[in-house]
BALOBA-1460 file (C-alpha; in Angstrom, 3 decimals):
// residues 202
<rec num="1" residu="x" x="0.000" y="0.000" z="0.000"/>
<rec num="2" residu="x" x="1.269" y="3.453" z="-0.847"/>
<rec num="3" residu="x" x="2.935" y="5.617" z="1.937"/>
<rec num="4" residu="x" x="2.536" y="2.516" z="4.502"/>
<rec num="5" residu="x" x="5.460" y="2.350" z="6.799"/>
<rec num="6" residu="x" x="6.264" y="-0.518" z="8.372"/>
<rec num="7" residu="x" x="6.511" y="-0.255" z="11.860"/>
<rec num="8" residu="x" x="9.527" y="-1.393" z="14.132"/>
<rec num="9" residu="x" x="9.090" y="-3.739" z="16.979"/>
<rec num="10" residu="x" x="10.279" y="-3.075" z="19.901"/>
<rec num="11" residu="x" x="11.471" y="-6.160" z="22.221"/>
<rec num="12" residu="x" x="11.488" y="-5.745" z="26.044"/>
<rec num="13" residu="x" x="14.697" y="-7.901" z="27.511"/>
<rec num="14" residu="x" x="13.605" y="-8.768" z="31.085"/>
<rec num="15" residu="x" x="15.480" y="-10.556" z="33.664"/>
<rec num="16" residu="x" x="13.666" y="-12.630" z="36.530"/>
<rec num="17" residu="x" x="13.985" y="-10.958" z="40.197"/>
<rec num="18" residu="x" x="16.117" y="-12.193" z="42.926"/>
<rec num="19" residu="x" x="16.033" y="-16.328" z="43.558"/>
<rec num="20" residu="x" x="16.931" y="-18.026" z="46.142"/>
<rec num="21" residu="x" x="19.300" y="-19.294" z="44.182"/>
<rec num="22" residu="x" x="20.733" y="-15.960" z="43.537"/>
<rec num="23" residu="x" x="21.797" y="-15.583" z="47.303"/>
<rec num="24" residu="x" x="23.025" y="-19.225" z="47.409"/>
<rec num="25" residu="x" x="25.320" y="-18.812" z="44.948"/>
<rec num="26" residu="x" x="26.791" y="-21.675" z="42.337"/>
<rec num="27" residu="x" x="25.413" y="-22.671" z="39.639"/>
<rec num="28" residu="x" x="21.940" y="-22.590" z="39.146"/>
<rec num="29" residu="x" x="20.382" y="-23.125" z="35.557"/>
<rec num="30" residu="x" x="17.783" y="-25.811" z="35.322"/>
<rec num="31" residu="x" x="17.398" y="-25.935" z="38.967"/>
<rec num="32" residu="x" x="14.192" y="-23.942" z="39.487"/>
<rec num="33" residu="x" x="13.926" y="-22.102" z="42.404"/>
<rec num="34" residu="x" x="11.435" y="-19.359" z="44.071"/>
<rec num="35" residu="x" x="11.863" y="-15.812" z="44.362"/>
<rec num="36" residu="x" x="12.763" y="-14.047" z="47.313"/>
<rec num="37" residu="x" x="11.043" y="-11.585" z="48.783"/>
<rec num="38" residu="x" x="13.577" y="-8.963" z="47.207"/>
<rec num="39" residu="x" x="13.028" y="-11.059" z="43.538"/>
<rec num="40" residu="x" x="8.976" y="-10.192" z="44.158"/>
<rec num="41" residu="x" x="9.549" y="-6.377" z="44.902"/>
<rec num="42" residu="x" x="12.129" y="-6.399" z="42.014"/>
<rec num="43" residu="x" x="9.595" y="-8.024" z="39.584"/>
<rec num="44" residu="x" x="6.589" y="-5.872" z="40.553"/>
<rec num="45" residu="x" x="9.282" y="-2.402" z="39.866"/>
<rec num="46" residu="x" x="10.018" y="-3.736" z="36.571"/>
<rec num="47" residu="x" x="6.304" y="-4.049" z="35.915"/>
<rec num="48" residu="x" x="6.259" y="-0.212" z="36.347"/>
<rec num="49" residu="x" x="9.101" y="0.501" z="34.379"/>
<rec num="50" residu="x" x="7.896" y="-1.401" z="31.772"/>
<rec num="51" residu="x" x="4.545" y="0.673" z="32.098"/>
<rec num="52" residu="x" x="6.828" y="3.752" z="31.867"/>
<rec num="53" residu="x" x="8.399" y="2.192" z="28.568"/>
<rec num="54" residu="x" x="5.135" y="1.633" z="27.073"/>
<rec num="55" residu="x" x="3.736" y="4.947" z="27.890"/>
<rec num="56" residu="x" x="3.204" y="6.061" z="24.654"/>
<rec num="57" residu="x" x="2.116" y="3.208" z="22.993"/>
<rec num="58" residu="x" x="-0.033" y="1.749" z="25.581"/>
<rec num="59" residu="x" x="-2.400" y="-0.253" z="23.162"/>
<rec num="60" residu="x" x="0.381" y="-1.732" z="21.550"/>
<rec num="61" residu="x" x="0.191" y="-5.537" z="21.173"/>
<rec num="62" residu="x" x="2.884" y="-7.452" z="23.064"/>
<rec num="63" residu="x" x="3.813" y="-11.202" z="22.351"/>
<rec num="64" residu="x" x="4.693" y="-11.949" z="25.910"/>
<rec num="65" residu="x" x="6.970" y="-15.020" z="26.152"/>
<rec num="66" residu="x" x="8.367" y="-16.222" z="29.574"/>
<rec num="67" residu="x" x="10.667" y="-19.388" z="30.705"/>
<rec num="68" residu="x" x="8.941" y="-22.684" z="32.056"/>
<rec num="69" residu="x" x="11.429" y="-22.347" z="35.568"/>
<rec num="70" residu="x" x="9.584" y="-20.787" z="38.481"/>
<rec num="71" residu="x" x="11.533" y="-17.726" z="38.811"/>
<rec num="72" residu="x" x="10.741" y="-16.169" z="35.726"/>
<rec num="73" residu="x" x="6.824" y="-17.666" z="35.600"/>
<rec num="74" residu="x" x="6.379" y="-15.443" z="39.476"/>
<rec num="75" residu="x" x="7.845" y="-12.632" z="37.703"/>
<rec num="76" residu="x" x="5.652" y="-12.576" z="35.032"/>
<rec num="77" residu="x" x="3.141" y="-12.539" z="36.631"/>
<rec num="78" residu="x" x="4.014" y="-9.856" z="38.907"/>
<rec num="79" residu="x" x="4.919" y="-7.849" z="35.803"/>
<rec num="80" residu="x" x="1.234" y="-8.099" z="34.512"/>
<rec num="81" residu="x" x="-0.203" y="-7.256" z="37.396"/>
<rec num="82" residu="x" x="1.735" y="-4.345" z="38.160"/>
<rec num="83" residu="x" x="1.513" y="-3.193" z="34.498"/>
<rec num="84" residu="x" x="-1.631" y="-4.011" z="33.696"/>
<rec num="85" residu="x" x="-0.899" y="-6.008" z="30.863"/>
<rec num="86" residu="x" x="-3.916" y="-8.363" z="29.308"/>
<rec num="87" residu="x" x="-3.093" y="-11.677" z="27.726"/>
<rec num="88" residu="x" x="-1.351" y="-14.808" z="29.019"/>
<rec num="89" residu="x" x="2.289" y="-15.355" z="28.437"/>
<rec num="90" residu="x" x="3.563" y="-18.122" z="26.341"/>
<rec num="91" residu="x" x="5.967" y="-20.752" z="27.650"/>
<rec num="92" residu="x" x="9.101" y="-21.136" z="25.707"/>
<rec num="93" residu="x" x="11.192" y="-24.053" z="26.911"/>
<rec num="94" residu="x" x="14.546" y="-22.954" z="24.591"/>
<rec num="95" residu="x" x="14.064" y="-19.692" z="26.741"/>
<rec num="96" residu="x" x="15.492" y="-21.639" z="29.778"/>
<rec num="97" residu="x" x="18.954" y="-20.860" z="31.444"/>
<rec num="98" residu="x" x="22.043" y="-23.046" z="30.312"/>
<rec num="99" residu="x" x="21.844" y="-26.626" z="31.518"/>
<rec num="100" residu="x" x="24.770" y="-27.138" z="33.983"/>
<rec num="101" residu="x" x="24.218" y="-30.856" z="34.829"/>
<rec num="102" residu="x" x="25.815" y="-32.338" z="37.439"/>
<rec num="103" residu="x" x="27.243" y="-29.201" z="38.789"/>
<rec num="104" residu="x" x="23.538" y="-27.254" z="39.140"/>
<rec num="105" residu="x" x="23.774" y="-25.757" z="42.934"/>
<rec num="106" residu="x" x="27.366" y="-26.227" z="43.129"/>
<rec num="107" residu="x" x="30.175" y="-23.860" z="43.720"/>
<rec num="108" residu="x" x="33.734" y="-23.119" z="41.664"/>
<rec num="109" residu="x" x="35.665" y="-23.648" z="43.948"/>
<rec num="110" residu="x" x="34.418" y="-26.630" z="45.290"/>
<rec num="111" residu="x" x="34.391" y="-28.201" z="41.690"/>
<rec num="112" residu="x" x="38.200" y="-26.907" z="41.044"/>
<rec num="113" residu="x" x="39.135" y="-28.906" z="44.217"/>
<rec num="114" residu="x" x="37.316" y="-32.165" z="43.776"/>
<rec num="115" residu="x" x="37.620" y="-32.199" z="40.082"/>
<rec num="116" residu="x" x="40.304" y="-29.705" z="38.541"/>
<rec num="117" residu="x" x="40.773" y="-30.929" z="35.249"/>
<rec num="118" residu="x" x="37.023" y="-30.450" z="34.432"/>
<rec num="119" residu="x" x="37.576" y="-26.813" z="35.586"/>
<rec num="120" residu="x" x="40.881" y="-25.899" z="33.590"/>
<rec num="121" residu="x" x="38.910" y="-27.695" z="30.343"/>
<rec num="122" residu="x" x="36.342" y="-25.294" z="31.216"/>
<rec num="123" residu="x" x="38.830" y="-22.117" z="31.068"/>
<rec num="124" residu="x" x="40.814" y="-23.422" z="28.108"/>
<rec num="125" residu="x" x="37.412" y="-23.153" z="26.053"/>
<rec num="126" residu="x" x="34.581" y="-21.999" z="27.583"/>
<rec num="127" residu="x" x="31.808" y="-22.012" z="24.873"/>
<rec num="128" residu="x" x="32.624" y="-25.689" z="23.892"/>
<rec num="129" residu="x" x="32.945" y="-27.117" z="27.573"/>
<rec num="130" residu="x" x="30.429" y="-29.234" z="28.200"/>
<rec num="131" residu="x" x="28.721" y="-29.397" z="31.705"/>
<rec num="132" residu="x" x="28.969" y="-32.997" z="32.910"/>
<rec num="133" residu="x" x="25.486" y="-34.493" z="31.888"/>
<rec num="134" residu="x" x="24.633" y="-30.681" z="30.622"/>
<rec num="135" residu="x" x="25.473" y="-28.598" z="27.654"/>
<rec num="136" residu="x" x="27.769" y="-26.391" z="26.655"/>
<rec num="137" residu="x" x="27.381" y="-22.639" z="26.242"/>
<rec num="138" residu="x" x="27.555" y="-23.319" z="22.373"/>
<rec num="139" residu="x" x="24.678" y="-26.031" z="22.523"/>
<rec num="140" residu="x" x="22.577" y="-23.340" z="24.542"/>
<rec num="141" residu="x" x="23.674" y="-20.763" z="22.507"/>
<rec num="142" residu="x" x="22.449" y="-22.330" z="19.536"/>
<rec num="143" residu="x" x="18.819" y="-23.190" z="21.048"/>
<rec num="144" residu="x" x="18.344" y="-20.117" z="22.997"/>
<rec num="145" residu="x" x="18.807" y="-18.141" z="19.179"/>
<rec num="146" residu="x" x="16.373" y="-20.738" z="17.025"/>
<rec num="147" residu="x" x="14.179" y="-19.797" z="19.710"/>
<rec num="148" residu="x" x="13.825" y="-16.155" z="19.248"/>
<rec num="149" residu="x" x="14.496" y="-16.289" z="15.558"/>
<rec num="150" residu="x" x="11.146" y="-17.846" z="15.502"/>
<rec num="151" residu="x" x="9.527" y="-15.538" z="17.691"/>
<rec num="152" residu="x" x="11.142" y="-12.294" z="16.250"/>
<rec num="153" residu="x" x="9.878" y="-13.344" z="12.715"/>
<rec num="154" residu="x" x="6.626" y="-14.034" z="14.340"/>
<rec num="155" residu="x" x="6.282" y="-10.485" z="16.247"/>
<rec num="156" residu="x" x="7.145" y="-8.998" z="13.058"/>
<rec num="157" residu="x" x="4.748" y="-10.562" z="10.767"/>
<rec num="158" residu="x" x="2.183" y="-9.465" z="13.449"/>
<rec num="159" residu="x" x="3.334" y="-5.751" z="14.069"/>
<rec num="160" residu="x" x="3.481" y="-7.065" z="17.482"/>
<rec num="161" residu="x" x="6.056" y="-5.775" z="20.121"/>
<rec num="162" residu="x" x="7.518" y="-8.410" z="22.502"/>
<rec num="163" residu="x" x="8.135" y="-8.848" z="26.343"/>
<rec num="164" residu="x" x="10.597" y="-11.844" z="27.191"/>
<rec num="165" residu="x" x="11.197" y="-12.649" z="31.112"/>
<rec num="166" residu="x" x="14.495" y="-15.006" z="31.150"/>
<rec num="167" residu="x" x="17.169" y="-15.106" z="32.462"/>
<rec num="168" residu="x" x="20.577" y="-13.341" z="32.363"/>
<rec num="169" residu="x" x="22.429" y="-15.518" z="30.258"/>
<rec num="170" residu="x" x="19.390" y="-16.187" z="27.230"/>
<rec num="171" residu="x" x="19.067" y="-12.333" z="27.165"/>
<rec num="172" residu="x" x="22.733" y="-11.622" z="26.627"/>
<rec num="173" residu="x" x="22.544" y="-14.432" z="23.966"/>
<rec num="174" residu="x" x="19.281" y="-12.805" z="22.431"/>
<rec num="175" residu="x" x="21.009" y="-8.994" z="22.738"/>
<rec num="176" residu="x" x="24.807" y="-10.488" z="20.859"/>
<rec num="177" residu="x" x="22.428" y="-12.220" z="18.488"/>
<rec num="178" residu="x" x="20.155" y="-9.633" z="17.574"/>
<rec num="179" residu="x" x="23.391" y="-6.710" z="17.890"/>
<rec num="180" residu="x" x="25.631" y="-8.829" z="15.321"/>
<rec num="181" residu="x" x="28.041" y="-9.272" z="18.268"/>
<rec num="182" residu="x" x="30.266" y="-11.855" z="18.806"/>
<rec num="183" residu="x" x="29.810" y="-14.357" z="21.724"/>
<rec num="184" residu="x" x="32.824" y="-12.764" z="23.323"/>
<rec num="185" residu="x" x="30.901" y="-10.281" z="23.991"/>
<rec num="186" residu="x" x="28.950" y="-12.534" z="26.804"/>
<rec num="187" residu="x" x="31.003" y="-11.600" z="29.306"/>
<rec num="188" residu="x" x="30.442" y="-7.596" z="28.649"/>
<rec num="189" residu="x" x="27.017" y="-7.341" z="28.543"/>
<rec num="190" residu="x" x="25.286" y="-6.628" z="31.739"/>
<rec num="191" residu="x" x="21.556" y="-7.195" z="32.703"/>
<rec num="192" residu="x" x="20.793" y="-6.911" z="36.310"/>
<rec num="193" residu="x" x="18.547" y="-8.831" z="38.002"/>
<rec num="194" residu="x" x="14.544" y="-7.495" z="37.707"/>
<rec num="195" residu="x" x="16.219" y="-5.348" z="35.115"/>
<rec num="196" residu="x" x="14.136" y="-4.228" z="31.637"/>
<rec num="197" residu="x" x="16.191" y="-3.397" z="28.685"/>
<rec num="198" residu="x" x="15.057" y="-2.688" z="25.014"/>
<rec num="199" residu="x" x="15.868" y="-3.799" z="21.868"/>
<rec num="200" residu="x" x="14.391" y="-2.358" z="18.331"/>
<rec num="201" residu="x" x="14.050" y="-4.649" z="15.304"/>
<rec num="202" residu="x" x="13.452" y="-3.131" z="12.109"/>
């Protein structure tokens, strides 16, 4: 149609709130584990932010994805509470934090003592190392971007914007991705937890 502009779609990056798991410390992926009472108030401020964001577009259609692990599901629903948001998110399982296997809930330095040479593997090449009965960070890498190739291209086709509540490692992969950066990069990108950043697709 003549003078119709397509319009861009904005994507709203936003981490879960505070875990338990968070204060534990170690590795926690897969292991799903509840927000603390700091995650909820985190969770609920985001939903105002996010109502901030939206401010001038408040009609606008969001595709509202979330992880299947606790932690992001209680913030999501905070987040649509406190924002007012109508709709139901959409569980995406590829949206879940990297696998760690057998070391989930464990700490570094209790792996580098009982099992070094896993750990020095692990520096040598850190995006190939693969977590004992896990993945690697290339594996997730991989399934974390077919995800949200699929869901961009959807969003698009729909002149939909999009909310995604993950975790921190998915949305750096999702911000390198969709940036053209280089994994690299990983370690450079911050997202804090409760946290709403914005991408714009064209």
């Amino acid at each position: 149609m003549a003078g119709f502009e397509k319009r861009k779609c904005t994507v709203y990056l936003l981490r879960h709130g505070e875990a338990t798991g968070n204060v534990c410390g170690g590795y926690y992926g897969r292991t799903d584990c509840p927000l603390t009472e700091m995650g909820h108030w985190q969770a609920a401020s985001a939903g105002r932010r996010l109502q901030e964001l939206r401010a001038a577009e408040p009609e606008r259609e969001l595709l509202m994805l979330t992880s299947p692990l606790q932690r992001a599901v209680d913030t999501a629903a905070a987040v649509c509470e406190t924002a007012g948001l109508d709709g139901e998110f959409m569980v995406e399982p590829d949206f879940q934090e990297i696998d760690f296997g057998r070391w989930e809930k464990c700490r570094y330095e209790e792996l580098a003592h009982e099992d070094p040479a896993a750990c020095q593997r692990l520096c040598d090449d850190w995006q190939n190392f693969c977590y004992p009965q896990g993945e690697s960070f290339r594996m997730f890498s991989e399934r974390v971007i077919a995800a949200w190739q699929k869901w961009q291209q959807l969003a698009i086709e729909q002149q939909k914007d999009m909310l995604i509540v993950s975790h921190g490692g998915v949305l750096k992969v999702i911000r390198i991705f969709a940036e053209g950066r280089s994994l690299e990069d990983f370690w450079r990108i911050r997202i804090e937890l409760g946290e709403v950043q914005e991408l714009v697709l064209s």
